[in-house]
C-alpha positions as CSV (number, residue, x, y, z in Angstrom):
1,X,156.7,156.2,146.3
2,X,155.3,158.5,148.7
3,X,154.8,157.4,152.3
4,X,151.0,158.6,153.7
5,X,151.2,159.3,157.4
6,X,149.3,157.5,159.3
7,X,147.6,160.7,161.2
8,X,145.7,161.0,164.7
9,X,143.6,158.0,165.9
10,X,140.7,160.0,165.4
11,X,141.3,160.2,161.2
12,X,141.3,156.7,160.4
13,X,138.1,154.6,160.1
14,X,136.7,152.7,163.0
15,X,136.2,149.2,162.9
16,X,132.8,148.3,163.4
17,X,132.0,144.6,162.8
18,X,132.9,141.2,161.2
19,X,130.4,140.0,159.0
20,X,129.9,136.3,158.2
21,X,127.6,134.7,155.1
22,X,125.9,131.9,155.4
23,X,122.9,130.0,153.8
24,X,120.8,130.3,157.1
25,X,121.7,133.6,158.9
26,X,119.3,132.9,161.5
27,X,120.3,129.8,162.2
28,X,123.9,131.1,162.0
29,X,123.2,134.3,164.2
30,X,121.7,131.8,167.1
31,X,124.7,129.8,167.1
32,X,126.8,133.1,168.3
33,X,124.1,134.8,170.0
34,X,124.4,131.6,172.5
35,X,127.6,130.6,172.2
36,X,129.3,134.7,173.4
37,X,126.2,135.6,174.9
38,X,125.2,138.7,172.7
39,X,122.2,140.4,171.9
40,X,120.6,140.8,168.4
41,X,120.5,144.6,167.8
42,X,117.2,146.2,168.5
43,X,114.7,144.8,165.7
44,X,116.7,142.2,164.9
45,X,115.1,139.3,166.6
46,X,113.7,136.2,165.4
47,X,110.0,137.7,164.0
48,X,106.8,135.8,164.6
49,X,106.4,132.5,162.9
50,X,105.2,132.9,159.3
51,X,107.4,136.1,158.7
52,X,109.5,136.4,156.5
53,X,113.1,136.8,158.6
54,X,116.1,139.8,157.8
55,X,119.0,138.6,155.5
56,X,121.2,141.2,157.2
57,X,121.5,140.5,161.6
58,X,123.4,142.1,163.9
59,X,125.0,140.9,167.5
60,X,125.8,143.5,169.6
61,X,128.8,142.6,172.7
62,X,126.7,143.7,175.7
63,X,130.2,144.9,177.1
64,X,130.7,147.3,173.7
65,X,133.3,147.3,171.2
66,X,132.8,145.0,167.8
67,X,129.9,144.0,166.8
68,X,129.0,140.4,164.4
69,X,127.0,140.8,161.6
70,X,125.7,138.1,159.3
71,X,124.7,138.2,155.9
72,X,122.2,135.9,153.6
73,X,124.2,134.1,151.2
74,X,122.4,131.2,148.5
75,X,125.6,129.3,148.2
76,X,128.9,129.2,150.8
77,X,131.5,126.6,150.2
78,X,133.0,125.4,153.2
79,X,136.7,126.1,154.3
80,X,138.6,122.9,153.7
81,X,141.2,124.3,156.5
82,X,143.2,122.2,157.6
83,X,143.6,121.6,154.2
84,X,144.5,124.3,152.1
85,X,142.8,122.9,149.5
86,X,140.4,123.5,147.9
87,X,138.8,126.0,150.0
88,X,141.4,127.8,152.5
89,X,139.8,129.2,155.7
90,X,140.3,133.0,154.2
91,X,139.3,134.3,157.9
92,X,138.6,132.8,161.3
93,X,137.5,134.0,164.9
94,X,139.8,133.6,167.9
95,X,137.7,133.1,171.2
96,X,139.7,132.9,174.3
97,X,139.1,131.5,178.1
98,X,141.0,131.9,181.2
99,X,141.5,128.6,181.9
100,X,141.9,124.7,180.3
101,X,138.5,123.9,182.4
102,X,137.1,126.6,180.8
103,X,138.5,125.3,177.4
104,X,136.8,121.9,178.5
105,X,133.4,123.5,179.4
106,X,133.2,125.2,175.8
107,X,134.0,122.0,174.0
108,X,130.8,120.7,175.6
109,X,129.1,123.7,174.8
110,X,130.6,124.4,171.1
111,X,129.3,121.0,170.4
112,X,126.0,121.6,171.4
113,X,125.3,124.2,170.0
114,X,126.3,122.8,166.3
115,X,130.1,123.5,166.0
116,X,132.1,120.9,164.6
117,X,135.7,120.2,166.0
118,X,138.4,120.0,163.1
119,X,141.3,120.8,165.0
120,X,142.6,119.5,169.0
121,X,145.3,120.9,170.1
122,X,144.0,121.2,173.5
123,X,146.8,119.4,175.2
124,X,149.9,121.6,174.2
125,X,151.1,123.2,177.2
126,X,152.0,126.4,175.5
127,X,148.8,127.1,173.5
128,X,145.8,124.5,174.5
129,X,143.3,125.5,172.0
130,X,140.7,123.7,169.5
131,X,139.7,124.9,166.6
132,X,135.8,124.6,165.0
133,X,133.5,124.8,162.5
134,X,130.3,126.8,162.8
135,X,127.2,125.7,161.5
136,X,127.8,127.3,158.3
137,X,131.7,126.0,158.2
138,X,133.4,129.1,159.0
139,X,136.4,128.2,161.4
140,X,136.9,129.9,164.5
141,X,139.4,128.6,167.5
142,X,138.9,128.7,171.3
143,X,142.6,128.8,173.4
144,X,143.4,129.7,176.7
145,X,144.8,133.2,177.1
């Protein structure tokens, strides 16, 4: 089998974004906009009441870099993670925070803004980190890094 180089850094594609489906991609969008403190791309905020809303959204870093998109879905079965069955995670976010009070301060927040805890390893002296579900069930950790 030939081996393809891999080429300058400037030949390969550019990643762009992570895109997320859900059954309410507003709702879903909001959830991240508040919890990393993003903007919705230009045009992409909530329209007037009585409009009909995007099924494609956008959140832009306001530092740069990656962007998260979200995508209408009708139906999304929930990652079972933990358990492997019957629905395994498939992909996840790592968040990070300086600190284990920072770590405490998201709890609070994750939890108010509708994530779901399914996972506390928060007092492992290694690696304190939890690990949450988003409104829509996608899994996503916070550790201290």
């Amino acid at each position: 089998m030939e081996v393809i180089g891999l080429g300058d850094r400037k030949s390969g594609p550019k990643f762009r974004q992570v895109v997320l489906d859900g059954t309410d991609v507003r709702g879903l969008a909001e959830f991240y906009r508040r919890l990393l403190v993003w903007d919705y791309r230009p045009g992409d905020e909530a329209p007037p009441p009585g409009t009909e809303d995007k099924d494609w959204l956008v959140l832009r870093n306001p530092d740069g870099g990656a962007q998260l998109a979200f995508q209408q879905v009708d139906r999304l079965p929930e990652a079972s993670w933990p358990d492997a069955e019957p629905v395994p995670q498939q992909l996840h976010l790592d968040l990070t925070v300086d600190s284990v009070e920072a770590l405490e301060a998201q709890h609070v927040r994750v939890l108010e803004l509708g994530g779901r805890l399914r996972y506390d390893r928060s007092e492992d002296p290694v690696e304190p980190l939890r690990v949450y579900a988003d409104p829509a069930g996608h899994p996503f950790c916070v550790f201290v890094d």
